[in-house]
C-alpha positions in Angstrom: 0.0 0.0 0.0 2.7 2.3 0.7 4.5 1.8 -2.6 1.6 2.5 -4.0 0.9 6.0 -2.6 4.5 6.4 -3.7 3.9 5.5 -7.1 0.8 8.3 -6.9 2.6 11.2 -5.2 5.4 10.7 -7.7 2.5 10.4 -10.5 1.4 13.6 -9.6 4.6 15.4 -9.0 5.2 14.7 -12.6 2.3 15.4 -14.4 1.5 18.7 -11.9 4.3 20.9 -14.3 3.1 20.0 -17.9 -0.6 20.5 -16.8 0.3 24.0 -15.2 2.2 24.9 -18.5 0.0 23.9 -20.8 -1.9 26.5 -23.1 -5.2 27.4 -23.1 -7.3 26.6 -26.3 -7.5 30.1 -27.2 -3.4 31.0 -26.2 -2.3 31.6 -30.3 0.6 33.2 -28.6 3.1 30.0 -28.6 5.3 30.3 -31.3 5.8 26.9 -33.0 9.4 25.9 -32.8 9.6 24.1 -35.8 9.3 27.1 -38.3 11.2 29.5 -35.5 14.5 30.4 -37.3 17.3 32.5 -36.1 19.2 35.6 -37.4 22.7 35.1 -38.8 24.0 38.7 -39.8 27.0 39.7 -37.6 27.5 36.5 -36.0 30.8 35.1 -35.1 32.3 31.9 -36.9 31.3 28.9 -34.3 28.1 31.2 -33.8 27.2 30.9 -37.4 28.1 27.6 -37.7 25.7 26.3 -35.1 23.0 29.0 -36.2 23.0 28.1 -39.5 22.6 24.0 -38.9 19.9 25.0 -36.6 17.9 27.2 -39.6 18.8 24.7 -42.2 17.7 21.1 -40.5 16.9 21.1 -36.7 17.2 17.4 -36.4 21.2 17.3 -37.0 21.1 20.3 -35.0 19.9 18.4 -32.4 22.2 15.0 -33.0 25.3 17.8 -33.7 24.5 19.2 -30.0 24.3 16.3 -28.3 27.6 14.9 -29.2 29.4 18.1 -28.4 27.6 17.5 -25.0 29.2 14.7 -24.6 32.2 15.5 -25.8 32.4 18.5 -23.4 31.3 16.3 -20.5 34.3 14.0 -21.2 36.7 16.9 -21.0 35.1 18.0 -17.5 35.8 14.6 -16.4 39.6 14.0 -17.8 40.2 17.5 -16.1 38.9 16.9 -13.0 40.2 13.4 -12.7 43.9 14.9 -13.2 43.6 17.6 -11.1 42.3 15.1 -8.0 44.7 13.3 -8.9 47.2 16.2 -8.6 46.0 16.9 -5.0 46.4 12.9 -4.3 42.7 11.5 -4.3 42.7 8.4 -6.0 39.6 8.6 -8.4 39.7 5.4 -10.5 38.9 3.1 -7.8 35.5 2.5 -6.3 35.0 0.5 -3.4 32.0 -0.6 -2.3 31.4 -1.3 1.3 28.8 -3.9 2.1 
């Protein structure tokens, strides 16, 4: 019984934001993101580079942006693995405790 209160508090705790943000049937307001473009004059060269996948074909955009996620994650975590290592914390190892 109480995993199933659980189950509905999270339930609701979920569903509560999208049903709060959701538009009325008369809010015309909400631009559609699919036609949204974005201005390229005066734009620097990554700037423009990333603009201009997003106006042409939002779908690589989207696969271009979540590699270099990834790849930026990856150089968080060699950095900060070298510099605790630096400061002597041995990172690498996990040991679990049971």
């Amino acid at each position: 019984m109480k995993k199933l209160q659980i189950m509905l508090v999270n339930f609701v705790l979920l569903a509560l934001p999208a049903l709060v943000w959701a538009a009325g049937p008369g809010d015309k307001d909400v631009p559609d993101m699919a036609t949204r473009t974005v201005r390229v004059e005066g734009l620097g060269a990554i700037n423009y580079f990333f603009a201009s996948w997003y106006n042409s074909n939002k779908f690589v955009f989207a696969i271009l942006v979540t590699i270099v996620m990834g790849v930026v994650g990856a150089a968080i975590a060699v950095v900060t693995d070298v510099i605790l290592k630096a400061i002597g914390m041995e990172v690498s190892k996990i040991e679990h405790h049971e």
